[in-house]
C-alpha positions in Angstrom: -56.9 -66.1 -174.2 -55.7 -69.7 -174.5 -54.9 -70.8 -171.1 -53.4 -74.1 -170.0 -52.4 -75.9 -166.9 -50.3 -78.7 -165.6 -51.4 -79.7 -161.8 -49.3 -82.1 -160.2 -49.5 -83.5 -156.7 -47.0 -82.9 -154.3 -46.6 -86.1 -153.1 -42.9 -87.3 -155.0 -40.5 -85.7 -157.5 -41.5 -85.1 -161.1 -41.0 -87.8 -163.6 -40.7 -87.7 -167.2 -44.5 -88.9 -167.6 -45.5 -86.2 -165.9 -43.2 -83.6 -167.5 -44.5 -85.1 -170.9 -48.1 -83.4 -169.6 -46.4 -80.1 -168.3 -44.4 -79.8 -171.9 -47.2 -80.2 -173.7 -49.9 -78.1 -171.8 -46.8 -75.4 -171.8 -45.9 -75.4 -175.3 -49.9 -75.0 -176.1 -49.9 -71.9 -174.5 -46.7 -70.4 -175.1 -47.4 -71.2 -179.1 -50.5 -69.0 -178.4 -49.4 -66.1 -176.5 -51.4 -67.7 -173.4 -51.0 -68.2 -169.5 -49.7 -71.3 -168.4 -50.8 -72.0 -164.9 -48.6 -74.3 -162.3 -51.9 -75.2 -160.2 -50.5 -77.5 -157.0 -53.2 -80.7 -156.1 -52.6 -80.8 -152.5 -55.9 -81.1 -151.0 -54.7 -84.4 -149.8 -53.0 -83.1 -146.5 -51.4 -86.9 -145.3 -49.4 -87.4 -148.7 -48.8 -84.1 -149.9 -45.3 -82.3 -148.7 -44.2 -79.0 -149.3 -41.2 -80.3 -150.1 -41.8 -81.7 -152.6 -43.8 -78.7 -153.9 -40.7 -76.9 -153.7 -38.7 -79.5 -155.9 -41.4 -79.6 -158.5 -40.9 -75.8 -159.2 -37.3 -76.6 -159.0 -37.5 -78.9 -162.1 -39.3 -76.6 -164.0 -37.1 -74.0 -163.3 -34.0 -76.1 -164.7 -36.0 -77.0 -167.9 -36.9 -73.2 -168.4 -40.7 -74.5 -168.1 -41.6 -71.0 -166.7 -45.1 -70.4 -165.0 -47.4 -67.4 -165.1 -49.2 -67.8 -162.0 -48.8 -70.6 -158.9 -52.0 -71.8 -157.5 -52.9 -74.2 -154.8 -55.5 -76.3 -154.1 -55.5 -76.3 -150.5 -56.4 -72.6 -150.6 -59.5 -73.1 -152.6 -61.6 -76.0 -150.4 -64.7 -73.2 -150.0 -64.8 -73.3 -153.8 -65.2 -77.0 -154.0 -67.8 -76.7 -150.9 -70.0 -74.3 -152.6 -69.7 -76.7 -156.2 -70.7 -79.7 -154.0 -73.7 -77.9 -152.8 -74.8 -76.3 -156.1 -75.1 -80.1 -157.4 -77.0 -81.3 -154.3 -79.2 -78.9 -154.5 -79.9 -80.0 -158.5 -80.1 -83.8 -157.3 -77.3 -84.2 -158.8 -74.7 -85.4 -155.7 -75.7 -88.1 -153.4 -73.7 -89.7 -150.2 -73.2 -93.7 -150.3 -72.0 -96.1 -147.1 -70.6 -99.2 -149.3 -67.7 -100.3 -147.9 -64.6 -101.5 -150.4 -65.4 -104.9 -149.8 -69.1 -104.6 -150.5 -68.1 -102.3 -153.4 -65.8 -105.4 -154.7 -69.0 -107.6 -154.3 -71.0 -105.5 -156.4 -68.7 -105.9 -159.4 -67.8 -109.6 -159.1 -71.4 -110.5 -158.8 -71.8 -107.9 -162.2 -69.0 -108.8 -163.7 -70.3 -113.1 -163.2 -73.5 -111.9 -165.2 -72.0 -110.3 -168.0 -72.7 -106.8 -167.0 -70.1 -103.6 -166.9 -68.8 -103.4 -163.4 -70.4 -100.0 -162.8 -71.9 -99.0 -159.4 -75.6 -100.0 -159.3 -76.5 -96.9 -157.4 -78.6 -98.5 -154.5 -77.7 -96.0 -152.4 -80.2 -93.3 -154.3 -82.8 -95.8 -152.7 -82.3 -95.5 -149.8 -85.0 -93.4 -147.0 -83.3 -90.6 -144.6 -83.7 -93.4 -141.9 -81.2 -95.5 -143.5 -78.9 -93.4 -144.4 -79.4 -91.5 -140.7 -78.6 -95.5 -139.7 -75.2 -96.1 -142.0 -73.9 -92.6 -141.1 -73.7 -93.5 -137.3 -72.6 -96.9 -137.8 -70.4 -96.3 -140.4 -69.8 -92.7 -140.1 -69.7 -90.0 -143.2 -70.2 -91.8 -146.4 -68.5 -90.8 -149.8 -70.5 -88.0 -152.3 -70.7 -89.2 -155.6 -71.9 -87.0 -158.9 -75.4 -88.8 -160.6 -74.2 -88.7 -164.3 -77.1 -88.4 -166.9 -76.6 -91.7 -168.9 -76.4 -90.6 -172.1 -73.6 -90.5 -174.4 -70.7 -88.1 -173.9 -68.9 -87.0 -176.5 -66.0 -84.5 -177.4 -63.5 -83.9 -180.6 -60.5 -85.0 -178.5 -57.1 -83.0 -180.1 -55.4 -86.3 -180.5 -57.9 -88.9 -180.7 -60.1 -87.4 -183.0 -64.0 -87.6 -182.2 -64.4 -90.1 -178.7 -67.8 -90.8 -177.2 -68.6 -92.5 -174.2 -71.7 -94.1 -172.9 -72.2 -93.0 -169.4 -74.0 -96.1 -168.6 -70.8 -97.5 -168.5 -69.1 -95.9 -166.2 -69.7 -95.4 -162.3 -71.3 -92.3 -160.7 -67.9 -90.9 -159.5 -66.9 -90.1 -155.7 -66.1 -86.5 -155.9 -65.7 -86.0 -152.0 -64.3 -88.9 -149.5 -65.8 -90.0 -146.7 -63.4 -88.4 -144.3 -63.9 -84.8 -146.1 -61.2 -84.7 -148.8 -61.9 -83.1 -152.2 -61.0 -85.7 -155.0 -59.3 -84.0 -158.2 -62.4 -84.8 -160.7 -64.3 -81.9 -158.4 -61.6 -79.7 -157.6 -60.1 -79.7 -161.5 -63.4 -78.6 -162.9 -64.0 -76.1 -160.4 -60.1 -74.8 -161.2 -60.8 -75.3 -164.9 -64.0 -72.9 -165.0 -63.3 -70.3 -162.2 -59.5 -70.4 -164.4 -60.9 -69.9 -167.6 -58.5 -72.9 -168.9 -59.1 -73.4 -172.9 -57.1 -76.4 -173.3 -56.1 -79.6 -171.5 -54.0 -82.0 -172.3 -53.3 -85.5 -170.0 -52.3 -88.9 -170.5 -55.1 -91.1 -172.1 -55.7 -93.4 -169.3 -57.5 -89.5 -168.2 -60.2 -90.3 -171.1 -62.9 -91.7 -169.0 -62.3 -88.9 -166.3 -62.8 -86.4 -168.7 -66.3 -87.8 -170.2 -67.5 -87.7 -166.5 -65.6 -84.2 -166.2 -67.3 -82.9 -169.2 -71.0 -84.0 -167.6 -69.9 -82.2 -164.1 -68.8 -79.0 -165.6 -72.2 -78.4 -167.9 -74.0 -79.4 -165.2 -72.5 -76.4 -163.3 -72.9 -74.2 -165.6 -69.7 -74.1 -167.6 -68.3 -74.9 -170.9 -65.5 -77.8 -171.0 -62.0 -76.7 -172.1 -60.7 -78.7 -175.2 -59.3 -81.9 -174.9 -56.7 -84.4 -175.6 -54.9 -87.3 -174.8 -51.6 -88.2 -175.7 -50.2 -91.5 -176.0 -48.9 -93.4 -172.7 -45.1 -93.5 -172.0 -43.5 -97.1 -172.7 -40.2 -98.7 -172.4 -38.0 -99.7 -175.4 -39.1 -102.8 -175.7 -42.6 -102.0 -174.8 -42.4 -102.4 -171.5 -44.2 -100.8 -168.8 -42.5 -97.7 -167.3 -44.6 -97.6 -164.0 -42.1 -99.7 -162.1 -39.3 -97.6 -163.5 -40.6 -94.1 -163.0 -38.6 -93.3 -159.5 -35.4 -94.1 -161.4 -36.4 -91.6 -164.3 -37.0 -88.3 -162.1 -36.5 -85.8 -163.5 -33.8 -85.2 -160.6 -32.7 -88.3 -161.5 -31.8 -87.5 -165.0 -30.7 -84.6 -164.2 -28.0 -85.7 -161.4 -26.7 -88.5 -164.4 -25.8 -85.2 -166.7 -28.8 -85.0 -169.1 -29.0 -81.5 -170.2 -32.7 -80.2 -169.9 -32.7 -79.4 -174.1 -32.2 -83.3 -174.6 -34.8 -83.4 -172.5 -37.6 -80.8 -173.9 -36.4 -82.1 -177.3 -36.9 -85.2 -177.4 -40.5 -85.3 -175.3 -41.7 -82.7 -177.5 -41.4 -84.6 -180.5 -41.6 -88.1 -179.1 -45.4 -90.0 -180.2 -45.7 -87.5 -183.0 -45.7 -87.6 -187.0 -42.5 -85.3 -187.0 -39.1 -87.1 -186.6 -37.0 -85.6 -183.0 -34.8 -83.1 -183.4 -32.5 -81.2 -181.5 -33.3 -77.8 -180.7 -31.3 -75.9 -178.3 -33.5 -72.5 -177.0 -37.4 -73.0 -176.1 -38.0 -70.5 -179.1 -37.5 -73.0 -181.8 -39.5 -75.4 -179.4 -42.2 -73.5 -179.3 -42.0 -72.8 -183.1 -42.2 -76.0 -184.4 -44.8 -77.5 -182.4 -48.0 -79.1 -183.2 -50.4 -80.8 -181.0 -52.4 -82.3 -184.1 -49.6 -84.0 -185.4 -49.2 -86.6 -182.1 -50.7 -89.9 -182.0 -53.0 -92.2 -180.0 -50.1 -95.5 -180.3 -48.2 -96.5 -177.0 -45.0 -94.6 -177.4 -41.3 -96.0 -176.8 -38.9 -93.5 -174.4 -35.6 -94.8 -174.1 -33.3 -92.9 -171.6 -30.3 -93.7 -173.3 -31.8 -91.4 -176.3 -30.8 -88.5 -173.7 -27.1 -89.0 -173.6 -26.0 -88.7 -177.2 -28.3 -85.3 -177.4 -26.4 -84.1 -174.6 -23.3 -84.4 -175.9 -24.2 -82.8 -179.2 -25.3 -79.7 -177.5 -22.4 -79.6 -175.6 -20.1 -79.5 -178.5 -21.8 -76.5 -179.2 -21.6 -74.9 -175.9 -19.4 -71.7 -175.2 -17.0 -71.6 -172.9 -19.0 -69.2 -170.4 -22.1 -71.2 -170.0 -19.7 -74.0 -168.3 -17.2 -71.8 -167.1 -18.4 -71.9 -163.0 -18.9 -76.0 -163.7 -15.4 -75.8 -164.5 -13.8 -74.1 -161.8 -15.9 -76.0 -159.5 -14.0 -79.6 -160.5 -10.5 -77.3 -159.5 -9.7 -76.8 -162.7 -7.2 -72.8 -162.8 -9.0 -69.9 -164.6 -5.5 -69.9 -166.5 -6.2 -73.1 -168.0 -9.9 -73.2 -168.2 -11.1 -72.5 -171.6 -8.4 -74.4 -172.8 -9.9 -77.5 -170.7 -12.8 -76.3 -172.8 -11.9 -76.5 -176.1 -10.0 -79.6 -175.5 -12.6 -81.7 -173.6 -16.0 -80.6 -174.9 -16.1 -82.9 -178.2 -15.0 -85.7 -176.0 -17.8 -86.1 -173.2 -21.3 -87.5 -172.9 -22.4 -85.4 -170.2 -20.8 -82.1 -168.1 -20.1 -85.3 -165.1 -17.5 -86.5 -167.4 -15.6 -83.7 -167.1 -14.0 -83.9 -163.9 -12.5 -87.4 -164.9 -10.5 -85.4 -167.3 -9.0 -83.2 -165.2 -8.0 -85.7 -162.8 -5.9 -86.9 -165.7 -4.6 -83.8 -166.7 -3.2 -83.2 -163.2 -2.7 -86.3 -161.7 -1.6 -88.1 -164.9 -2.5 -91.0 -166.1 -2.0 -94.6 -165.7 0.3 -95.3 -168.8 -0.8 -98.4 -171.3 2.2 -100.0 -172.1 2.4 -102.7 -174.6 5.6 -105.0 -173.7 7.4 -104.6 -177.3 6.9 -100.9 -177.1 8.2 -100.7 -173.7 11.9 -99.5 -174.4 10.7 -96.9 -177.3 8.8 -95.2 -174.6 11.5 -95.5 -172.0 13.8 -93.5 -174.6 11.0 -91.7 -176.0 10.5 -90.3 -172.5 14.1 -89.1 -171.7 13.9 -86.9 -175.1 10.7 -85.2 -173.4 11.7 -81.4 -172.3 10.5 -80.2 -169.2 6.9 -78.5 -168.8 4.9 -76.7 -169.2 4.0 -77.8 -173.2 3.0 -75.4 -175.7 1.0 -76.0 -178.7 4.3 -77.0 -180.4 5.9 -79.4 -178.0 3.9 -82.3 -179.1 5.2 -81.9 -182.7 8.4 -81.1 -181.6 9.1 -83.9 -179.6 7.9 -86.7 -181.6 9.8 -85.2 -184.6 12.9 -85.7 -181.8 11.5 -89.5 -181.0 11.6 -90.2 -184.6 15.0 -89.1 -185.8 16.0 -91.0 -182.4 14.3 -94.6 -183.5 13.4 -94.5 -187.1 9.3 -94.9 -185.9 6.8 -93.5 -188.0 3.3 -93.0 -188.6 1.0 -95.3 -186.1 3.9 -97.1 -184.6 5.5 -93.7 -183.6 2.2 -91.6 -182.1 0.1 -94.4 -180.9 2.1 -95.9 -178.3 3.1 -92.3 -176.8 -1.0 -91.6 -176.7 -1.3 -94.4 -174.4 1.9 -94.0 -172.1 0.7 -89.8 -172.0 -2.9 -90.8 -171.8 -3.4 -94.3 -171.0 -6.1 -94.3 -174.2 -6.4 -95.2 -177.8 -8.3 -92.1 -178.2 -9.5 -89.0 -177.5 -8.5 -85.2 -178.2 -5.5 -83.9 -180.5 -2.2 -84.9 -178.6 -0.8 -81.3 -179.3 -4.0 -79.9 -177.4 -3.6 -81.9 -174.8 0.1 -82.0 -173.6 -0.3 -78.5 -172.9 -2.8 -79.1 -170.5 -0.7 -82.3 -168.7 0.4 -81.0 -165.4 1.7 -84.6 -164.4 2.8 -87.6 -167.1 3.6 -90.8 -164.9 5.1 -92.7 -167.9 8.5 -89.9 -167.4 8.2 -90.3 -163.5 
């Protein structure tokens, strides 16, 4: 069974990088008939919150990004312990004492004589005294994984055939000196014990996952398939890393984007196939393809969002906004009128309530000086409310038998006294819903 994952860390609110993971890993293995697992890293107790665990199933609630199975890393830290001593026992996990500095030392001095900055492993030289010596001096030290240095290699689902010298990279710290699990131990661990088929990460995850590849053969499993998509950029090709707190996805949500625009546009976005709108998962799912996404930094613009919004809006029946609605005060007698009138006229469902503080407060009329005295006598032939359907029609026939104004001249300058705008929604629609005009007060 084709089983994917997304794991985030409880530690902030979900942004659209790491819903770009989640979407993909969950379209894998809906597309499949899989199990897509929501699989929380909090095995860092000082950063992570349960709060925030809470909000991250909240966002994936709202974007219909339905799990098959919650699991949590923080309940699984005697798995990890018996990994880490199946690979000490092969010789293949070994405890170092550098400090950060000394570890920064180590490269410059590499890095000076034209060598990969790669730990030199001097602590696999060491005698028991030694290390007996550092580890009361300097207390635990950190357990890294001895990679074979060969190279790695793996038919990545994006980037095609990747290999990797493992003499290039450092022996990675699997376990901190204070205890802590790091995520390259505890992901492969999850990934075998899980039976996950397919992962799919951001490819600045490429080196991890040569090194994640070594740890998992060496414990006895086979490695899930992989890819790496393409890295989120600006419009301009500009980092997103300094603008990721402002692109929650409670962020986007709170400014009106509709979770569709959303899933949309992220499930196309970096791929061969142009971005359409779709507007249930079911076509989503349908029409996706990991193969046909590319390695190329990719451009996400937010404002991308807003126009999608609105054109699944328009589309929207009345009962899917009906409690938004009545929420803003709007009466259920008027209320799918409101609808109907508003619905081709908004970005986003926060627009809403600025029109029905017009509608029953009125509006601020725009009055041009030279039509100021045709809308003074335009406004005494006005009946009484409430409007019908037929009272806009009615009444500017009346205004133009009165003045001799037609066309432009006769219906623009009411709009703006009724509405204070240029534009907007068929005046016979909306003087129905007008429960105050100032321009007759």
């Amino acid at each position: 069974m084709t089983t994917t994952r997304f794991a985030p860390s409880p530690t902030g609110h979900i942004h659209v990088g790491n819903l770009r993971t989640a979407l993909l890993n969950f379209l894998i293995a809906r597309k499949a008939g899989g199990q897509f697992i929501l699989r929380i890293d909090d095995t860092d107790p000082e950063r992570s919150r349960e709060e925030y665990v809470d909000a991250i199933k909240e966002d994936l609630e709202w974007l219909g990004l339905h799990w098959d199975r919650v699991e949590r890393q923080s309940e699984r830290l005697d798995r990890y312990a018996e990994a880490a001593d199946t690979l000490r026992g092969m010789g293949r996990f070994y405890e170092a004492f550098e400090t950060p500095t000394e570890l920064d030392l180590k490269r410059k001095k590499q890095l000076n004589m034209g060598r990969p900055p790669v730990y030199d492993r001097a602590a696999l030289s060491m005698t028991g005294d030694e290390r007996e010596a550092l580890r009361a001096e300097r207390g635990p030290g950190v357990w890294r994984f001895k990679l074979d240095q060969e190279r790695i290699e793996w038919d990545d689902g994006i980037l095609g055939p990747v290999s990797i010298d493992a003499a290039s990279v450092s022996d990675p710290v699997l376990i901190r000196g204070d205890g802590q699990v790091l995520y390259t131990l505890a992901s492969v661990v999850d990934d075998m014990e899980m039976g996950v088929t397919d992962v799919v990460r951001g490819s600045d995850h490429v080196t991890n996952t040569a090194t994640q590849i070594q740890i998992i053969e060496a414990l006895g499993g086979t490695p899930p398939r992989f890819a790496h998509h393409s890295l989120l950029t600006g419009p301009q090709g500009e980092s997103l890393s300094k603008r990721l707190g402002t692109l929650s996805l409670r962020d986007l949500r709170e400014r009106g984007v509709h979770p569709m625009a959303l899933l949309s546009l992220l499930a196309r976005l970096g791929s061969s196939d142009p971005v359409e709108l779709r507007t249930d998962m079911e076509t989503l799912v349908d029409g996706f393809d990991i193969t046909r996404f590319g390695a190329a930094p990719t451009k996400f613009d937010e404002n991308d969002l807003f126009p999608m919004t609105a054109r699944i809006l328009q589309e929207t029946p009345f009962e899917e906004v009906r409690q938004t609605i009545a929420a803003i005060g709007v009466p259920d007698g008027l209320a799918a009128r409101f609808w109907a009138v508003t619905r081709d006229n908004i970005t986003t469902l926060n627009d809403l309530e600025a029109w029905w503080i017009m509608f029953r407060d009125g509006a601020e009329p725009a009055i041009a000086p030279e039509d100021a005295d045709f809308v003074a006598h335009a406004m005494r032939l006005l009946p009484e409310g409430p409007y019908d359907d037929a009272t806009w029609s009615e009444w500017t026939a009346a205004v133009r038998d009165a003045t001799g104004r037609k066309g432009r001249p006769l219906f623009m300058p009411l709009r703006k006294a009724l509405t204070g705008q240029e534009r907007g929604p068929e005046m016979s629609q909306v003087l129905p819903l007008m429960q105050r005009i100032r321009a007759a007060d």
